[in-house]
C-alpha positions as CSV (number, residue, x, y, z in Angstrom):
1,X,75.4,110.7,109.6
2,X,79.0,109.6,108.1
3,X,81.0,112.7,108.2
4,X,84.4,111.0,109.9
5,X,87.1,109.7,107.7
6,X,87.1,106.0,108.7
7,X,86.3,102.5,107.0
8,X,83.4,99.8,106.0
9,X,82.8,96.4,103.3
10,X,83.1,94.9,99.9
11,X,86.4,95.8,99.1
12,X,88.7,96.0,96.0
13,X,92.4,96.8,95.4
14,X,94.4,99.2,93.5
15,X,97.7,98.0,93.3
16,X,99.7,100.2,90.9
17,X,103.2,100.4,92.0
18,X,106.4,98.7,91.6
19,X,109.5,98.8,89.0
20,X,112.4,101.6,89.2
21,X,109.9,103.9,90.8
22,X,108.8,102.2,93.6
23,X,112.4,100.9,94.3
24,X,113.6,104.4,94.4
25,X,110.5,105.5,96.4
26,X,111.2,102.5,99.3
27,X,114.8,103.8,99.2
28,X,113.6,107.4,99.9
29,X,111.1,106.4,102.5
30,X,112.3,105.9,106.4
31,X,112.1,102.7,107.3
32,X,111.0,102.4,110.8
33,X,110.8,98.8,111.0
34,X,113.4,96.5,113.1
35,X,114.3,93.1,112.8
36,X,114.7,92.0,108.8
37,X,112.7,88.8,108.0
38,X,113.0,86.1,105.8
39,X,110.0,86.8,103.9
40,X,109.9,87.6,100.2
41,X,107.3,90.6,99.2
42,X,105.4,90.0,95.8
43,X,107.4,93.2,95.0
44,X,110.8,91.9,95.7
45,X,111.7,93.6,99.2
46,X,111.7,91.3,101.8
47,X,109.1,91.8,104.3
48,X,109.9,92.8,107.9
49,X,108.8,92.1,111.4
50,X,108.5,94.2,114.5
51,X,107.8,97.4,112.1
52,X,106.9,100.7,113.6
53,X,103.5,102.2,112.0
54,X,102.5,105.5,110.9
55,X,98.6,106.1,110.2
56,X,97.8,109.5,109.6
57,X,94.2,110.6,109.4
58,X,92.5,114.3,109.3
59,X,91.4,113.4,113.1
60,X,91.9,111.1,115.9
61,X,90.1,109.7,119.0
62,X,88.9,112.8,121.7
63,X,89.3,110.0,123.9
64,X,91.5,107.0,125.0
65,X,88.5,105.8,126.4
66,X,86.1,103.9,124.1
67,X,83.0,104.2,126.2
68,X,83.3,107.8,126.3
69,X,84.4,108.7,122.6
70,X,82.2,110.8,121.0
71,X,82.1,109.7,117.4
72,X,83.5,106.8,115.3
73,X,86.4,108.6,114.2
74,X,88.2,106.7,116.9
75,X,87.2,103.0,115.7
76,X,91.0,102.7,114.1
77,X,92.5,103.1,117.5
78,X,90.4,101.4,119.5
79,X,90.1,98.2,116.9
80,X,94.2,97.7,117.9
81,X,93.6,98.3,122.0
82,X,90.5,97.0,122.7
83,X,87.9,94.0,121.5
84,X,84.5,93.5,121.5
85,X,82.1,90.0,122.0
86,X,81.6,89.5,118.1
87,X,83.4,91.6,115.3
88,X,83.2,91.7,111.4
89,X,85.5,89.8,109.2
90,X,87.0,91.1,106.5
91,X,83.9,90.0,103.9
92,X,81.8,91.2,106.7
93,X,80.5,88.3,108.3
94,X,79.9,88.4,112.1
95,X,82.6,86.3,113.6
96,X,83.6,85.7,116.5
97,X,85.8,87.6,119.2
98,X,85.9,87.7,122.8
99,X,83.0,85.4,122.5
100,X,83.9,81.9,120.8
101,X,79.8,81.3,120.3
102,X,76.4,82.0,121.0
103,X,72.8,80.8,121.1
104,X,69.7,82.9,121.5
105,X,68.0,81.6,124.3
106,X,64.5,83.6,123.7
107,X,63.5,86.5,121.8
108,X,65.5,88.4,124.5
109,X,68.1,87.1,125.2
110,X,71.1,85.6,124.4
111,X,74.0,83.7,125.9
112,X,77.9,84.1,124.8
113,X,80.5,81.7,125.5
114,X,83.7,83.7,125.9
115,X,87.3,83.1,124.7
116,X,89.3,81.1,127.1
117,X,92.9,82.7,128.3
118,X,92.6,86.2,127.3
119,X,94.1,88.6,129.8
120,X,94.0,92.1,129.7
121,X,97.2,94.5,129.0
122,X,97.0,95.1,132.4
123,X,97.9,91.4,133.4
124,X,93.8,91.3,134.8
125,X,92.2,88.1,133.3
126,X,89.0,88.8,131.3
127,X,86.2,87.0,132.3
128,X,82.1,87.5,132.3
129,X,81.7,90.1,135.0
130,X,84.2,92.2,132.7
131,X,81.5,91.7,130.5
132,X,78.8,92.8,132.9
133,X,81.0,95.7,134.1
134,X,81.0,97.3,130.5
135,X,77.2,96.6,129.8
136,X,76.6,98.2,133.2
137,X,78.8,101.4,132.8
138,X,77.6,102.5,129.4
139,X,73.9,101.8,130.5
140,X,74.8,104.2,133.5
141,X,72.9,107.6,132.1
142,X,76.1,109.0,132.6
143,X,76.1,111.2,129.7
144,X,79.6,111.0,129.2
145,X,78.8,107.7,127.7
146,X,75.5,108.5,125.6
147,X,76.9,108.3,122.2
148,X,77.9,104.2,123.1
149,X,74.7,103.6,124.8
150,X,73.0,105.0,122.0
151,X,74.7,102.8,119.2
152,X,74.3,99.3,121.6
153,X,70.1,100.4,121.6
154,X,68.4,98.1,122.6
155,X,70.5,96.3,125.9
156,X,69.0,96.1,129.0
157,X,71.4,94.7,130.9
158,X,74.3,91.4,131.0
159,X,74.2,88.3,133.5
160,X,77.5,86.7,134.4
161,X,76.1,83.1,134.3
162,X,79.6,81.8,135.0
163,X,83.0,83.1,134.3
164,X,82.8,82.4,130.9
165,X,79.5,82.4,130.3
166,X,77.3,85.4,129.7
167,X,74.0,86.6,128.8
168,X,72.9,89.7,127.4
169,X,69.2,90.8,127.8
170,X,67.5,93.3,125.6
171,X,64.3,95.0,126.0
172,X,62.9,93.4,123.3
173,X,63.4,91.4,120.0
174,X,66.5,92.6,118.3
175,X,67.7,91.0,115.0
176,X,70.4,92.9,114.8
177,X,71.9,92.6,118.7
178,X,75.0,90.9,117.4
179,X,75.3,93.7,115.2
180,X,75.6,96.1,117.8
181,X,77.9,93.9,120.0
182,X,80.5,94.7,117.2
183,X,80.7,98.5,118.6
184,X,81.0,97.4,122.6
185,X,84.6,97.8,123.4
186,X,85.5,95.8,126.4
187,X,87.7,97.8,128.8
188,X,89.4,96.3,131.8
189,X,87.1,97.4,134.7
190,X,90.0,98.2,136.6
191,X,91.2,100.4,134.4
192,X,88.0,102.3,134.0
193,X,89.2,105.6,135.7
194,X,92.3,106.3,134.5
195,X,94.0,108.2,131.8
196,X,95.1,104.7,129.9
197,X,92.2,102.2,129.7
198,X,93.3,98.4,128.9
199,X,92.1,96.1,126.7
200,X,92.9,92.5,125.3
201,X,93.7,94.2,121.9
202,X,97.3,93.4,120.1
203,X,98.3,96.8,121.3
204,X,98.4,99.2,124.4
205,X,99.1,103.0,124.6
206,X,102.3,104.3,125.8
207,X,101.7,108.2,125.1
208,X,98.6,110.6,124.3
209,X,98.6,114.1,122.7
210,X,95.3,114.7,123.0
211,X,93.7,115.3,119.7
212,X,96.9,114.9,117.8
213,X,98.7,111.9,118.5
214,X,98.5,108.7,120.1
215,X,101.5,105.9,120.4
216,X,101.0,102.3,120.5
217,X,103.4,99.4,121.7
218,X,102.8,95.9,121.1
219,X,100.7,93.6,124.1
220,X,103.0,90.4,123.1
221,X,100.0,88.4,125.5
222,X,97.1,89.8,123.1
223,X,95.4,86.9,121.5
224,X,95.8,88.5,118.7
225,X,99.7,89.6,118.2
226,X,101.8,88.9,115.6
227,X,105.8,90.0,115.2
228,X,105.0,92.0,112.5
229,X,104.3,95.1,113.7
230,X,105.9,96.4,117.5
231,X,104.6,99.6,117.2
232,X,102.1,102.2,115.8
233,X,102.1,105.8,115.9
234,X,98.6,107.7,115.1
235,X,99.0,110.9,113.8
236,X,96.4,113.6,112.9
237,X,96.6,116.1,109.8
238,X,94.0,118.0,109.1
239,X,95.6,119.6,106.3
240,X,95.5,117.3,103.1
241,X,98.5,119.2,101.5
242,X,100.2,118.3,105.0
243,X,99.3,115.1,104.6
244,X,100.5,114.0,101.4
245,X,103.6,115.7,101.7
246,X,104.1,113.6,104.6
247,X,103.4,110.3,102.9
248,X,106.0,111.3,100.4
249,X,108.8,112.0,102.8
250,X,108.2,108.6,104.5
251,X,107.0,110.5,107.4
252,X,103.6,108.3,107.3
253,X,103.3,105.0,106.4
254,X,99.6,105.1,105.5
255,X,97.1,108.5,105.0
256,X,93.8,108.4,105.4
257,X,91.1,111.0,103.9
258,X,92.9,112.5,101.3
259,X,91.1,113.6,98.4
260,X,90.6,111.4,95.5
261,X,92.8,113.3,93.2
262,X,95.9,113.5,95.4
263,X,95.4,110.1,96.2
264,X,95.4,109.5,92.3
265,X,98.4,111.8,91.7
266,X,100.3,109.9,94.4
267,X,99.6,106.2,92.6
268,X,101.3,108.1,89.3
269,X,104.2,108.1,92.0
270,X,104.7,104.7,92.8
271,X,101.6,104.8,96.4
272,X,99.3,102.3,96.4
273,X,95.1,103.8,96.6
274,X,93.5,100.9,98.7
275,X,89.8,101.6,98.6
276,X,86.7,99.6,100.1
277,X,83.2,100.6,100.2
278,X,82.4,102.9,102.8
279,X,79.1,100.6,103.2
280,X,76.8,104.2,103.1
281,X,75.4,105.7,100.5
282,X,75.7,109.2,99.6
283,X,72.2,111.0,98.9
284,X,70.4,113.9,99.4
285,X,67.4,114.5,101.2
286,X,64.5,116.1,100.2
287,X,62.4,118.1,103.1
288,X,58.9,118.3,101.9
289,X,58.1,120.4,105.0
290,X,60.5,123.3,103.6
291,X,59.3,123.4,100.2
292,X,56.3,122.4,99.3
293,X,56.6,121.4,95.7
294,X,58.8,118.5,97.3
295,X,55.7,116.8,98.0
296,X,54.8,116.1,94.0
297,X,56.3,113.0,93.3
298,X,57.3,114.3,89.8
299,X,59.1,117.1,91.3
300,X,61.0,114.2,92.8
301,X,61.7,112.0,90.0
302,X,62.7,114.5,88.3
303,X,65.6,115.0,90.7
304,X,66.3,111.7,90.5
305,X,66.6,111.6,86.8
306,X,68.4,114.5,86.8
307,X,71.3,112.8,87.9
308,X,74.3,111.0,86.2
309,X,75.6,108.8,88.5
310,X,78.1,107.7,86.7
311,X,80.2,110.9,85.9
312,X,79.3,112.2,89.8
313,X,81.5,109.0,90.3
314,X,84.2,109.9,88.4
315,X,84.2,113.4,89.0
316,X,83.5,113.9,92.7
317,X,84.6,110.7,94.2
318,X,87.6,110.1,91.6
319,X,86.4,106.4,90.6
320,X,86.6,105.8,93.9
321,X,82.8,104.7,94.2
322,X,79.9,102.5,92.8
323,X,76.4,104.6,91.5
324,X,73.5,104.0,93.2
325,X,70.2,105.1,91.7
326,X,67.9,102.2,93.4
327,X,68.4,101.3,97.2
328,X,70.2,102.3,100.6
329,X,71.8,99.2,100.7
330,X,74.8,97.4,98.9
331,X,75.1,93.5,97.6
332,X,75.7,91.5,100.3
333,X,73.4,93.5,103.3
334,X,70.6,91.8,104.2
335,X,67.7,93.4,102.0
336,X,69.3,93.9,99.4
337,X,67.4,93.8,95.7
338,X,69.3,93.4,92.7
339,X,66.1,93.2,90.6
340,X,65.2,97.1,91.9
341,X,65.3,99.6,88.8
342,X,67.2,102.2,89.0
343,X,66.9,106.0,87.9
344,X,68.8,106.3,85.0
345,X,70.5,109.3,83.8
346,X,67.2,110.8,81.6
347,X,67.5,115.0,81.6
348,X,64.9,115.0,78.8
349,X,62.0,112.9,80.9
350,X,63.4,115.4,84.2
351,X,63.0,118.4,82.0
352,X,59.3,116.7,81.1
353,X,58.4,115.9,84.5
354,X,59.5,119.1,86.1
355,X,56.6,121.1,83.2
356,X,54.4,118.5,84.0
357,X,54.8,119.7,87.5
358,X,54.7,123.6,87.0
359,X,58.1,123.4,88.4
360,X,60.4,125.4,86.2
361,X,62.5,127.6,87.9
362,X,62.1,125.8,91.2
363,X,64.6,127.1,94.1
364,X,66.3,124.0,95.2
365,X,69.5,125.5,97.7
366,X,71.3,122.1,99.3
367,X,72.7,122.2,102.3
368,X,75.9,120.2,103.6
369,X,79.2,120.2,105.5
370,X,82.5,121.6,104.1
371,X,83.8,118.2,104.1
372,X,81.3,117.3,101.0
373,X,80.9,120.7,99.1
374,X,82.5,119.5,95.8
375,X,80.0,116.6,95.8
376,X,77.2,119.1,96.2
377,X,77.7,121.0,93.9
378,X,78.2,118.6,91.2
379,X,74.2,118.1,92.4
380,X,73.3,121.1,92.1
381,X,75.4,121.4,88.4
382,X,72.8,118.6,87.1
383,X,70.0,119.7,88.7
384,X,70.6,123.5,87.3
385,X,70.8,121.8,83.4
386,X,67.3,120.3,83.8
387,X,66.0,123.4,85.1
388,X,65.8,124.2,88.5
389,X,67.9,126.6,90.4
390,X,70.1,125.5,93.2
391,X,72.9,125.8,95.0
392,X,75.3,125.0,98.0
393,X,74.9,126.4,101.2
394,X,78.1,125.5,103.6
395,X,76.9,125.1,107.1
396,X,79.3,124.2,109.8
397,X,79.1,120.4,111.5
398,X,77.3,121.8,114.7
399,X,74.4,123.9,112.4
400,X,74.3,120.8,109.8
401,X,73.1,117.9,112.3
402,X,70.7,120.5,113.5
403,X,69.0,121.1,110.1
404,X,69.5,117.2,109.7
405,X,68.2,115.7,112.5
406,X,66.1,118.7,113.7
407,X,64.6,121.4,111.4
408,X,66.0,122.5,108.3
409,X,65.7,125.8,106.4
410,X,67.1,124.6,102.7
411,X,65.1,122.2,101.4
412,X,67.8,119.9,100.3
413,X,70.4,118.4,102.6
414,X,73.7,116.3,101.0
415,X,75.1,113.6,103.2
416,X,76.0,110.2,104.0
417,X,73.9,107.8,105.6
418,X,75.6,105.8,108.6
419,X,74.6,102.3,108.4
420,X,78.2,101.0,107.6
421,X,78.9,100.2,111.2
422,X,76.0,98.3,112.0
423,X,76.1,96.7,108.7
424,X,72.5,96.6,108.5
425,X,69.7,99.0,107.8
426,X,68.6,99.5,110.9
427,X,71.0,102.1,111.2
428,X,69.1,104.4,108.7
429,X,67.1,106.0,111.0
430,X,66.7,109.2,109.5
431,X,63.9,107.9,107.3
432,X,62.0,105.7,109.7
433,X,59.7,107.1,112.4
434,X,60.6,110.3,113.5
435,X,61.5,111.5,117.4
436,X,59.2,114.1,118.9
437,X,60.9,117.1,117.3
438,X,62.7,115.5,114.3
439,X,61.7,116.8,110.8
440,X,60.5,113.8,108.6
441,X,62.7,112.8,105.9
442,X,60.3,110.8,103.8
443,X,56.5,111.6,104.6
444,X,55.4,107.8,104.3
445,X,53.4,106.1,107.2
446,X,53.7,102.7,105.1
447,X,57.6,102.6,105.0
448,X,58.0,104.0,108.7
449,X,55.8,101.4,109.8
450,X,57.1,98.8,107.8
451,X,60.8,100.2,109.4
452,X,59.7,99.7,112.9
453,X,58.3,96.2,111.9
454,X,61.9,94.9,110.1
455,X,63.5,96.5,113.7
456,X,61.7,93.6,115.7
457,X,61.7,90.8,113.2
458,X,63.9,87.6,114.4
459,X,63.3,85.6,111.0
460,X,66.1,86.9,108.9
461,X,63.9,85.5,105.7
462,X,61.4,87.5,107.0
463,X,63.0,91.0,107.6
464,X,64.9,90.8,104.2
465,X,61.1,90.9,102.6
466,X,60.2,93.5,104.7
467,X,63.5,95.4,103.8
468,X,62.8,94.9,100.2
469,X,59.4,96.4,100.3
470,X,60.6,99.2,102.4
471,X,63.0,99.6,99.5
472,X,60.3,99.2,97.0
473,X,58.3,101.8,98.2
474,X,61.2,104.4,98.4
475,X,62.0,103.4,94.9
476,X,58.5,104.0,93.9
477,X,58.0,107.5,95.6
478,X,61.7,108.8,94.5
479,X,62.0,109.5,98.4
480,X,65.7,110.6,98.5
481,X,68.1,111.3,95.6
482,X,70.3,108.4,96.2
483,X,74.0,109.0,94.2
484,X,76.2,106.5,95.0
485,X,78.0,104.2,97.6
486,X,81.8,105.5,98.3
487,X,84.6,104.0,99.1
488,X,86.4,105.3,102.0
489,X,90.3,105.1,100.9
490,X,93.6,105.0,101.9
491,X,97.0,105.8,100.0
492,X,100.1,103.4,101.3
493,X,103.8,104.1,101.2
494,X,104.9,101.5,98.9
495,X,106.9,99.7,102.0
496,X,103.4,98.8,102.7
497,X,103.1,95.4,101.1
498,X,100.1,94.3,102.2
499,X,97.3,96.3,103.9
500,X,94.0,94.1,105.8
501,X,91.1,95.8,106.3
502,X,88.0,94.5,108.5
503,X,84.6,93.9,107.7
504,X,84.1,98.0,108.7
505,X,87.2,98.8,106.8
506,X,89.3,99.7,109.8
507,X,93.2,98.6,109.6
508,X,94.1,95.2,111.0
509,X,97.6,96.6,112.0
510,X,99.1,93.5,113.4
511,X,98.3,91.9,110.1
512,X,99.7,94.2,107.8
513,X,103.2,93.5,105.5
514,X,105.5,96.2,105.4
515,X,109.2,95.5,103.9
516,X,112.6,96.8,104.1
């Protein structure tokens, strides 16, 4: 479930600043950075190098080390410290990394021919049985590492084959393994037990505050440094108000997870919104096993029609989002059917379908975090006109991923699905087969087993037609209430003259433009 305030694909940019504002804005902000450069910026200021950073976010990393962090809100720190075997590029195409290639030598394995030169931070050369060491201390069962071991699946183990060749083994056909390479953060082995872990990334901590701030100096031997930025401070503010207020006295350089609307106020102000899909989809489930009624597929479509996407768009997620009436996945994931219908806007045909259905008056309460109440109840606004009677019930994050993954009481749960770090459906779990104890999501033995079939499928041809008639069956049923795709978003200083973003949306900081 996507409930962190970090990054994903297809991207666009808002660029709305310049003139007398901005110039008076740049004026006003600190400008951390050292060394003036030669370079010109498209708005006149000339860009700088060796620039101290500030990212704030409504959380950071619990821990410096990658293996043992416990959700994905620590992906921006760790994409500056630490690499991985194969990463995304910015259009979200694997690439490579650490690894320079790869060929699949069997269904189950495959063997990775690694980077030449790369040393870590910690002057140790990286090599395949660093490779091996990582594999082998996430697979441990220490349960310190269970949230990593979880994401990587499918890996049985890694064979050093020579120093810089290596194999990875799985336990059995995995299309997506390279997939899951992209969220194995290779940490010096040497450096495994102590407070500041090293990697080969373009930057290396100097100073922690756990759960508030982290501070970054530049690794000049990272294969991947530039002079632009020396260093980067991470800073958490929970507080949005806090946040912004920051951004304006030139306290932060970029925010991340402000609303939509401050971030809109801001651009009147001269900041630059710089949004990219999220690469999830935001939808609602719909538990059949809590109330009954769920299980008429009228009922459902009626939900579905229920719905206009379009102003949910505009009004929950401030433009900053693309409706999505027909699939889980976006343009450009593998699966993905641009010939799928979608559910229109159509309260007349949901009013129809709901009396068709003896369901008028039908108690439909939705569930979700505090982090998306205003989304939910623009739900249960539309669902209310059409006739049924709903509304939001706030449960914290612990009590949510237990009536998510587990049992729930409401039968309607608002979230977002999680597949924008794998990139790839597979990470949609929640509606495939179920774990002993799981509540089913969508009660349908022909998509789950068509999901577990897509999960082992090596012919990418292959498991996009199985992906499509997943999708079509979904479609068909009205299985979820699917809303929209969101973009995750982040609001610049306008110093900030040009701002990268991966193939998972996550900052390329050693890449990024800032000017005097």
């Amino acid at each position: 479930m996507s409930l962190h305030p970090l990054p994903s694909p297809s991207r666009s940019l808002r660029r709305v600043l310049t003139g007398t504002t901005a110039l008076a804005l740049t004026a006003a902000l600190t400008a951390c950075g050292g060394t003036s450069g030669d370079g010109d910026s498209g708005d006149g200021g000339k860009s700088v190098t060796d620039a101290h950073v500030t990212i704030a976010s409504t959380a950071i990393t619990s821990s410096l080390d990658p293996a043992a962090a416990l959700s994905s809100v620590g992906r921006s720190y760790t994409k500056q410290v630490f690499d991985q075997l194969v990463s995304f590029d910015e259009d979200g195409a694997l690439s490579p990394a650490l690894a320079d290639s790869w060929t699949r030598v069997d269904d189950t394995t495959m063997t990775f021919t690694l980077r030449a030169g790369v040393t870590f931070s910690s002057g140790a050369a990286f090599d395949a049985d660093a490779v091996v060491a990582n594999v082998e201390r996430v697979l441990s069962g220490n349960p310190a590492y269970s949230t990593v071991a979880a994401k990587v699946g499918t890996i049985e183990k890694a064979v050093a084959v020579s120093p810089t060749e290596v194999q990875v083994v799985t336990t059995g056909p995995d299309p997506i393994l390279l997939n899951r390479l992209t969220l194995l953060d290779i940490v010096d082995p040497a450096t495994f037990e102590t407070e500041r872990p090293a990697g080969t990334g373009p930057f290396q901590v100097t100073e922690y505050q756990e759960g508030t701030s982290i501070e970054l100096e530049r690794f000049d031997d990272s294969w991947r440094a530039t002079d632009n930025v020396a260093e980067v401070t991470f800073q958490a503010i929970p507080s949005a108000t806090t946040m912004a207020s920051a951004l304006q006295t030139g306290e932060v350089d970029v925010a991340f997870g402000l609303p939509a609307d401050v971030s809109l106020q801001l651009e009147a102000k001269g900041f630059t919104s710089v949004n990219k899909s999220a690469g999830s989809a935001a939808i609602t489930s719909l538990i059949a096993d809590v109330e009954p009624k769920l299980a008429d597929v009228r009922v459902r479509q009626a939900i579905n029609y229920a719905i206009d996407r379009e102003a949910f768009v505009e009004g929950t997620l401030g433009g900053f989002g693309t409706p999505n009436g027909s699939q889980f996945l976006q343009e450009g994931f593998l699966g993905y059917d641009a010939d799928l219908p979608s559910y229109e806007y159509d309260p007349e045909k949901a009013k129809q379908l709901i009396k068709d259905a003896g369901a008028e008056g039908l108690e439909l309460p939705i569930a979700t975090t505090a982090l998306f109440k205003t989304q939910a109840e623009s739900v249960t606004g539309f669902l209310n006109a059409v006739g049924f009677k709903s509304e939001v019930v706030i449960e914290d994050l612990s009590a949510f991923i237990g009536s998510l993954l587990q049992k729930s009481t409401t039968p309607l749960l608002y979230w977002q699905t999680d597949y924008y770090d794998l990139r790839d459906i597979a990470a949609v779990t929640r509606f495939g087969p179920p774990a002993p104890g799981q509540q089913v999501h969508f009660d349908s033995t022909e998509y789950q087993a068509l999901f577990k079939q897509q999960s082992q499928e090596l012919d990418e041809d292959a498991r996009a037609t199985l992906i499509q008639e997943m999708a079509q069956i979904m479609n068909e049923e009205a299985g979820v209430l699917l809303l929209a795709w969101p973009d995750n978003l982040y609001t610049a200083a306008s110093r900030v003259e040009e701002l990268p973003l991966t193939g998972d949306s996550l900052i390329r900081i050693e890449e990024m433009v800032l000017t005097e």
